[in-house]
Each structure stands twice: as structure tokens, then as C-alpha cells.
DRENTORKOL-3810 file (N, C-alpha, C; in nm, 4 decimals):
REM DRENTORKOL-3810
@n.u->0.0467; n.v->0.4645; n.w->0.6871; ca.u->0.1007; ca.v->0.3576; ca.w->0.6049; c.u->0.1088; c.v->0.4051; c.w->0.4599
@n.u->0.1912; n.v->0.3288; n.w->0.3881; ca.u->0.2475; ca.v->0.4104; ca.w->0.2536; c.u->0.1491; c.v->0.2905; c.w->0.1652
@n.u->0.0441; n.v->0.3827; n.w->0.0946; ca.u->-0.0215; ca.v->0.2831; ca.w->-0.0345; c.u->0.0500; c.v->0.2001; c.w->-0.1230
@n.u->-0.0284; n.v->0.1067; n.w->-0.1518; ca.u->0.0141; ca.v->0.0324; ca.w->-0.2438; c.u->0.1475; c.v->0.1173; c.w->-0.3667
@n.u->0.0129; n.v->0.1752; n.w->-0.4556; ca.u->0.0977; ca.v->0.2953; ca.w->-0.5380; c.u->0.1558; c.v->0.3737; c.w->-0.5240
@n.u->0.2324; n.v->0.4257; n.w->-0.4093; ca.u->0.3457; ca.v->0.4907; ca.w->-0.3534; c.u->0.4756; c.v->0.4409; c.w->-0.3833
@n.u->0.3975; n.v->0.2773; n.w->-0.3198; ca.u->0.5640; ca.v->0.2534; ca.w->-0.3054; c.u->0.5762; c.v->0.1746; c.w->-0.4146
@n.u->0.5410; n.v->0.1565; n.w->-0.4973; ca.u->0.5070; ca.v->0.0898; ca.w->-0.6220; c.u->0.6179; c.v->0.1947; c.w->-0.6924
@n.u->0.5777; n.v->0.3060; n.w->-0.6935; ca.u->0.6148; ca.v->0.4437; ca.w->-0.7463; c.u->0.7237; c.v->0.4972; c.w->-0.6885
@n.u->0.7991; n.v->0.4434; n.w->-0.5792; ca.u->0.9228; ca.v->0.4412; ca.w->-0.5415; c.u->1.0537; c.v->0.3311; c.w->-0.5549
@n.u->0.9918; n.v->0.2395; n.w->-0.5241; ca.u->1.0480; ca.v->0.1280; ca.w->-0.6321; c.u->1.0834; c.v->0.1696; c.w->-0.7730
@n.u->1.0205; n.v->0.2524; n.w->-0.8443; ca.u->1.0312; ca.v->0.2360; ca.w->-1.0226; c.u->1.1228; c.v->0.3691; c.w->-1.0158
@n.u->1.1354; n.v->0.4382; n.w->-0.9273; ca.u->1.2098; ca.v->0.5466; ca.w->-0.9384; c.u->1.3374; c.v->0.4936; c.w->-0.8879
@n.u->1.3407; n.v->0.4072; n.w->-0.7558; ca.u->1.4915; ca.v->0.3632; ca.w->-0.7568; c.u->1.5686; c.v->0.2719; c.w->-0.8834
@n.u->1.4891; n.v->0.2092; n.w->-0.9181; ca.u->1.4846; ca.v->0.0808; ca.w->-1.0443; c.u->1.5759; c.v->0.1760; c.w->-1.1578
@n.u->1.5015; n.v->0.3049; n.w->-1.2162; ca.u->1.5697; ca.v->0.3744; ca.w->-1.3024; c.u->1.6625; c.v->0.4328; c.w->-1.2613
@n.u->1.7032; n.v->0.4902; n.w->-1.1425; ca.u->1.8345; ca.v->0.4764; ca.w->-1.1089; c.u->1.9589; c.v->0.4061; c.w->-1.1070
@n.u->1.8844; n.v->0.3188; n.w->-1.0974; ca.u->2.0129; ca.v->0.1576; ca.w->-1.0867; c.u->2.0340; c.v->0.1730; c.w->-1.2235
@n.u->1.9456; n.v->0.1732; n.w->-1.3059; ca.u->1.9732; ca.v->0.1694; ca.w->-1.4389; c.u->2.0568; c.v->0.2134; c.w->-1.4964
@n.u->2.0613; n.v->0.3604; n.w->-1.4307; ca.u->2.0920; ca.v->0.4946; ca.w->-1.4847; c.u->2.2265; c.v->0.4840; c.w->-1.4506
@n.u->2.2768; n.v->0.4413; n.w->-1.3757; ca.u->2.4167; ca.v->0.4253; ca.w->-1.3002; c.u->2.4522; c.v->0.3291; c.w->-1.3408
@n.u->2.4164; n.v->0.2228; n.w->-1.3602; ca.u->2.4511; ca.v->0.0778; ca.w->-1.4581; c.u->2.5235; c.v->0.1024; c.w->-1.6119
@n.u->2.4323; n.v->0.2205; n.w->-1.6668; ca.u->2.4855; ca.v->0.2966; ca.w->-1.7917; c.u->2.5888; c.v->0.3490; c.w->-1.7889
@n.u->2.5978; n.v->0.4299; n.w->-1.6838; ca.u->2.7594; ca.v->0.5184; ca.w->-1.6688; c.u->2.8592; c.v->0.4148; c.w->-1.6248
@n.u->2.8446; n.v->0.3142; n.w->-1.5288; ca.u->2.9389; ca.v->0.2721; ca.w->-1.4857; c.u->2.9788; c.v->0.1763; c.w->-1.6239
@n.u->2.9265; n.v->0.1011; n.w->-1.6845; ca.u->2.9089; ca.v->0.0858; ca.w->-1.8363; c.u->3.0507; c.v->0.1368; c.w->-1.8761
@n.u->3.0803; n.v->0.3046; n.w->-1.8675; ca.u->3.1444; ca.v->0.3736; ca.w->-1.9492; c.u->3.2712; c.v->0.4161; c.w->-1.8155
@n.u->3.2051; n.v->0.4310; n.w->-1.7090; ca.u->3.3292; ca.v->0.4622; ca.w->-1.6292; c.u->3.3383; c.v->0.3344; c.w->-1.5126
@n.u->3.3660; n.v->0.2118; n.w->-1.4752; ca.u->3.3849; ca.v->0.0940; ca.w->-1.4738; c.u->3.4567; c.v->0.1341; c.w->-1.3183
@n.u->3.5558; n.v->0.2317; n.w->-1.3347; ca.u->3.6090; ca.v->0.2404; ca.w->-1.1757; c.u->3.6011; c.v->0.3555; c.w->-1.0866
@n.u->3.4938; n.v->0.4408; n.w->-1.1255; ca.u->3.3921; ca.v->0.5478; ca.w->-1.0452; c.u->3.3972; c.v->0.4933; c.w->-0.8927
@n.u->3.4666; n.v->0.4846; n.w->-0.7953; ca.u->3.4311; ca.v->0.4311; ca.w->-0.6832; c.u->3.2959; c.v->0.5527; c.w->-0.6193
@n.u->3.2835; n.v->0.6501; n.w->-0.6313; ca.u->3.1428; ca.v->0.7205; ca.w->-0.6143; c.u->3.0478; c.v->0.7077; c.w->-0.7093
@n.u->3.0299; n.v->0.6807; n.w->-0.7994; ca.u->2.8840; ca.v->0.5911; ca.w->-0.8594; c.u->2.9218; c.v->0.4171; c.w->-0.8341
@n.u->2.9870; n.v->0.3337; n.w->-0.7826; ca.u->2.9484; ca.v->0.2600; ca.w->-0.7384; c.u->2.8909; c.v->0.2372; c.w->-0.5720
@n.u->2.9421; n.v->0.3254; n.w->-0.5045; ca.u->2.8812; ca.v->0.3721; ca.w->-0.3660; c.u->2.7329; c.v->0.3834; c.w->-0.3776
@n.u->2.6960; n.v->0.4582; n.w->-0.4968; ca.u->2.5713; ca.v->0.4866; ca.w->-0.4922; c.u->2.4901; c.v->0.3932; c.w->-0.5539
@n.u->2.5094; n.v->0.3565; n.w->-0.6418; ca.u->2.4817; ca.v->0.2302; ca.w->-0.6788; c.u->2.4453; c.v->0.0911; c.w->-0.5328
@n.u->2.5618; n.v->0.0899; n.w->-0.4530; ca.u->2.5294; ca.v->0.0003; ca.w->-0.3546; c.u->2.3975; c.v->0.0389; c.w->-0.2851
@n.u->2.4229; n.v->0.1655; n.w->-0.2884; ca.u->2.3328; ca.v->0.2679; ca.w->-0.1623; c.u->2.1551; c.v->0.2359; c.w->-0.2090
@n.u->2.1687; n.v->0.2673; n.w->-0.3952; ca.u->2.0265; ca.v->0.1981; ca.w->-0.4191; c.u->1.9624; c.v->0.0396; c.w->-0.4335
@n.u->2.0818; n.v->-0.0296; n.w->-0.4443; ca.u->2.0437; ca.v->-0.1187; ca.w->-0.4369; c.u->1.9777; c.v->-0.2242; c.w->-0.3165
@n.u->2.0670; n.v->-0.1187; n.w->-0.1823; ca.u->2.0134; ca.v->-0.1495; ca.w->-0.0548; c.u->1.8827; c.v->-0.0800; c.w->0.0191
@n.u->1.8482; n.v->0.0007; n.w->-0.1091; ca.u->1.7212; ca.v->0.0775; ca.w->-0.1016; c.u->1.6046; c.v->-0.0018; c.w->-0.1369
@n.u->1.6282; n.v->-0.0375; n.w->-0.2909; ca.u->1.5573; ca.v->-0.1245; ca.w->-0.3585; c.u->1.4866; c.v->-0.2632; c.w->-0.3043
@n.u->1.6151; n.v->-0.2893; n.w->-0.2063; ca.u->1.5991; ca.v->-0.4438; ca.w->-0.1167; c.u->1.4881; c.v->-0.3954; c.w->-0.0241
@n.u->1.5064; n.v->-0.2500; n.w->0.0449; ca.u->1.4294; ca.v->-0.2385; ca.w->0.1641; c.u->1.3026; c.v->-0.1931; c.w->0.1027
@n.u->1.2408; n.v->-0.1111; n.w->-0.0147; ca.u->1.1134; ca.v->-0.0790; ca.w->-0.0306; c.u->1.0808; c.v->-0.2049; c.w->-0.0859
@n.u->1.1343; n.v->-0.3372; n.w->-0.1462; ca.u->1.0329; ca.v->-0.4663; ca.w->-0.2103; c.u->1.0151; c.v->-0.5277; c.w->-0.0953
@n.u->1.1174; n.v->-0.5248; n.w->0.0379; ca.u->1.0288; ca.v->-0.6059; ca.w->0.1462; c.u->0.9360; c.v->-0.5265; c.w->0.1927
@n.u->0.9192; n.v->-0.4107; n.w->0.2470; ca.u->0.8499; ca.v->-0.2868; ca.w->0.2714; c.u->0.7188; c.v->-0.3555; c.w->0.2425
@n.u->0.7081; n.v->-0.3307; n.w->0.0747; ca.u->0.5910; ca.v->-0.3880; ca.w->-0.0049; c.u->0.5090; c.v->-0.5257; c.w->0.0275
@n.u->0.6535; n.v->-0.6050; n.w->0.0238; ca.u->0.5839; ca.v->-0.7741; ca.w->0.0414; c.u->0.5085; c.v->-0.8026; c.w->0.1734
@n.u->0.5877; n.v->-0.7317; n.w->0.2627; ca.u->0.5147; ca.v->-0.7077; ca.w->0.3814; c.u->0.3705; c.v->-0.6776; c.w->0.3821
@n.u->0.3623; n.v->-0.5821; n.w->0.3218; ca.u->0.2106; ca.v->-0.5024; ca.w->0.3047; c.u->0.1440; c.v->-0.5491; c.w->0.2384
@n.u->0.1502; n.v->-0.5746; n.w->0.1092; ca.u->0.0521; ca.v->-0.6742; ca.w->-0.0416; c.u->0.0795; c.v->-0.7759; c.w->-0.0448
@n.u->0.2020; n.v->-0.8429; n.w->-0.0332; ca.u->0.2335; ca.v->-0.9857; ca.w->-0.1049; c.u->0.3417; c.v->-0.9808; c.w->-0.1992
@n.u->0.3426; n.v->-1.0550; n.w->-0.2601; ca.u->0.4445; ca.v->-1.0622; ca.w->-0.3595; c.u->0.4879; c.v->-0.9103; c.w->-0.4384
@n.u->0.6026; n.v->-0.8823; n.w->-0.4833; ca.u->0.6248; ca.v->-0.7371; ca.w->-0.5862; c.u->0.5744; c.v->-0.7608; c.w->-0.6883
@n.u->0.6434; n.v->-0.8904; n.w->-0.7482; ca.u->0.6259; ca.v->-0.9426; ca.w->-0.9235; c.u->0.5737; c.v->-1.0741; c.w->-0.8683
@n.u->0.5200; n.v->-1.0829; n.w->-0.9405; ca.u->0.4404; ca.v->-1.2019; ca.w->-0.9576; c.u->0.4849; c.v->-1.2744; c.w->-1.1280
@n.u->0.5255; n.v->-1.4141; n.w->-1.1048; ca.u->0.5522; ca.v->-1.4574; ca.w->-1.2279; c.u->0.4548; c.v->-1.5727; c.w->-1.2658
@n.u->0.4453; n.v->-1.6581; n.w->-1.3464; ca.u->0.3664; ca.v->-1.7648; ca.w->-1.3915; c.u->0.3853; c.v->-1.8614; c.w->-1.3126
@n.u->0.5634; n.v->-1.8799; n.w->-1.2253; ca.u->0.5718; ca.v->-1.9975; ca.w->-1.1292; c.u->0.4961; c.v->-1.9642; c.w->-1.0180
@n.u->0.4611; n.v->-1.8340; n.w->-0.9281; ca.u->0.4480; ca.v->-1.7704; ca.w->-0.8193; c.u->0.2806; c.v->-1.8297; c.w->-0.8090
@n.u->0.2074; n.v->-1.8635; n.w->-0.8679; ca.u->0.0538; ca.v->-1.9159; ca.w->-0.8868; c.u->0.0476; c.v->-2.0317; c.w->-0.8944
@n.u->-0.0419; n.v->-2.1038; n.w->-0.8171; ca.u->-0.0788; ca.v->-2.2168; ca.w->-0.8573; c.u->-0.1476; c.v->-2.3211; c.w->-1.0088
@n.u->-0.1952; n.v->-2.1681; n.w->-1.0459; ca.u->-0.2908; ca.v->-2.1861; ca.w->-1.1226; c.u->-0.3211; c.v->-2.1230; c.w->-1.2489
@n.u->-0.2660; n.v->-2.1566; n.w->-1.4167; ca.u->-0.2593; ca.v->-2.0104; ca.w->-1.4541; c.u->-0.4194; c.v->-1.9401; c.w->-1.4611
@n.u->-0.5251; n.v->-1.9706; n.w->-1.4496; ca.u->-0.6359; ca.v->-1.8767; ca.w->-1.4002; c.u->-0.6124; c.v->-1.8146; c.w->-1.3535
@n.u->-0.5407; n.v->-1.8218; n.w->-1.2222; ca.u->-0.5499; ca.v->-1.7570; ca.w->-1.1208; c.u->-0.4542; c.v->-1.5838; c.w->-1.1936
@n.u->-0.3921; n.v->-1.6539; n.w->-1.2161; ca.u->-0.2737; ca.v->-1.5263; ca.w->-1.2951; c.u->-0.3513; c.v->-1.4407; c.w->-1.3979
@n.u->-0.4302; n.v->-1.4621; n.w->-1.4794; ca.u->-0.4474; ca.v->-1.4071; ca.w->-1.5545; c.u->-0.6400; c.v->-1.3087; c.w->-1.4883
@n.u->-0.6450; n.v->-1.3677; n.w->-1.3377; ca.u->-0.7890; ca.v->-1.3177; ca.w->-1.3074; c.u->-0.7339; c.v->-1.2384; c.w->-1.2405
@n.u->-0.6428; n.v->-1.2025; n.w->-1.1863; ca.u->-0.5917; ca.v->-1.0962; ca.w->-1.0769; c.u->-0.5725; c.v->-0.9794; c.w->-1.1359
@n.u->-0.5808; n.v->-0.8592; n.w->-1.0829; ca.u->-0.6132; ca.v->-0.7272; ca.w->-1.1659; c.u->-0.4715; c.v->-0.7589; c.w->-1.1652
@n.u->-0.4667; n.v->-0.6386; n.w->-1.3137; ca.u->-0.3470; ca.v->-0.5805; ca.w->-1.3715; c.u->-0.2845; c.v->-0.4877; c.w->-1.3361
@n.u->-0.1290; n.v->-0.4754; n.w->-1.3711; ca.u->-0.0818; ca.v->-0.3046; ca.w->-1.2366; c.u->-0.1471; c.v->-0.2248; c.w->-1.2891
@n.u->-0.1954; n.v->-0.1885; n.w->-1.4314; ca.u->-0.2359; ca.v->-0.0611; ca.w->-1.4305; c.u->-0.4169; c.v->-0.0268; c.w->-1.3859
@n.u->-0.4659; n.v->-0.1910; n.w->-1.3211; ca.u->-0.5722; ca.v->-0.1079; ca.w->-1.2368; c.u->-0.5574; c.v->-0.1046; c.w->-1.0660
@n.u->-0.4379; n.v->-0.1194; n.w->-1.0517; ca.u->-0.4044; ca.v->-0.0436; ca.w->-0.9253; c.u->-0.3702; c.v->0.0808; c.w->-0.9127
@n.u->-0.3878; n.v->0.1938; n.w->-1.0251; ca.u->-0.3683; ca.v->0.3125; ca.w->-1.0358; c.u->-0.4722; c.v->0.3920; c.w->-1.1004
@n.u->-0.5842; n.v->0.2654; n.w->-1.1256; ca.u->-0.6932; ca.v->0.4182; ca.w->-1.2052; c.u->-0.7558; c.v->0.4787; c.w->-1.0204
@n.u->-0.7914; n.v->0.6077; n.w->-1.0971; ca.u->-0.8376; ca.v->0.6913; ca.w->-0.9594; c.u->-1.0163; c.v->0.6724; c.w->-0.9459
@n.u->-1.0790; n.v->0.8006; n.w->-0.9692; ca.u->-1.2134; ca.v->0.7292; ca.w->-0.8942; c.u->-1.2658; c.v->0.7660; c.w->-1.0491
@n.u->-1.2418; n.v->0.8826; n.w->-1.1666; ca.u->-1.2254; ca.v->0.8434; ca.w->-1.3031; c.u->-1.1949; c.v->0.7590; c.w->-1.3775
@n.u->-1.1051; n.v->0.6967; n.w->-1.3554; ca.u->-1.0998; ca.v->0.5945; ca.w->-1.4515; c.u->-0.9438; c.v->0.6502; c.w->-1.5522
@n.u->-0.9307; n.v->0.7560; n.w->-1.4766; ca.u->-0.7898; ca.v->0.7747; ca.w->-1.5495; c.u->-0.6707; c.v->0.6949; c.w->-1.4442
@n.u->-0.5627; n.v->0.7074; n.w->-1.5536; ca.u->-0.4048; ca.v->0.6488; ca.w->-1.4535; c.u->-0.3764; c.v->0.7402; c.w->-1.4047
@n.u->-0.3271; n.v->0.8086; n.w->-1.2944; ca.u->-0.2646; ca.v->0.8504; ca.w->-1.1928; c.u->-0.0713; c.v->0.8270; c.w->-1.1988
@n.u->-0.0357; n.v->0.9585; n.w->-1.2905; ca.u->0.1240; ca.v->0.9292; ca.w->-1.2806; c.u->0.2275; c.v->0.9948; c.w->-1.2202
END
């Protein structure tokens, strides 16, 4: 099974892609091969956040997604789902 922070870490790599292609197409608007690819990550993107939700729960979590704002603000933070057995981040 793929850890939490894997796919956490595959997600953010497709994410800047989309981005990245969002920029060009920006500038070249009728690229029909960066919009292919573009589709291609975006149907990527769809499949690693269910992937995830499947496995943890929610991807993002917002202020509506809680019952409670306690509850939101007691739940670890992403970046301590990545310290290692130091105490450093893991990138």
C-alpha cells in the first residue's frame, strides 16, 4: 500500500503540472497536445485524491469539512505527517 506521504507527494507533483501547462496554454490557447495532456493529468489528479480518500479520509480538509472548529485546529498539521523519526521534514 502507498503511504500517506507518497501519495501526498504525487498529488503535488501532478498539481504543478497542471499548473505548469495552465501557464503555457495561457500563451498557446490552441496546443491540442498540451491540452491532451493536461486532460491526461487531470484524470490523474482525480484518480490519486480518490486513491487517498479511500485510504485517510478527506485530501483537504476545510473549516466546513469539521464539525467543530476545535476539532480543526487539534488535528496534526501536513507538515507533521512528514517529520521522520528526527524530527526533520522528509522532501
Amino acid at each position: 500500500m502507498v503511504t500517506k506521504y507518497e501519495l501526498d507527494k504525487k498529488i503535488t507533483a501532478v498539481r504543478f503540472a497542471l499548473y505548469d501547462l495552465g501557464l503555457y496554454l495561457d500563451s498557446h490557447p490552441c496546443c491540442e497536445q498540451a491540452m491532451q495532456l493536461r486532460n491526461m493529468y487531470q484524470m490523474q489528479l482525480k484518480n490519486l485524491i480518490d486513491e487517498y480518500e479511500q485510504c485517510y479520509g478527506t485530501y483537504v480538509l476545510t473549516q466546513n469539512d469539521v464539525s467543530c472548529w476545535k476539532e480543526w485546529v487539534a488535528g496534526p498539521w501536513p507538515w507533521e505527517y512528514m517529520k521522520g523519526d528526527d524530527g526533520c521534514v522528509a522532501v
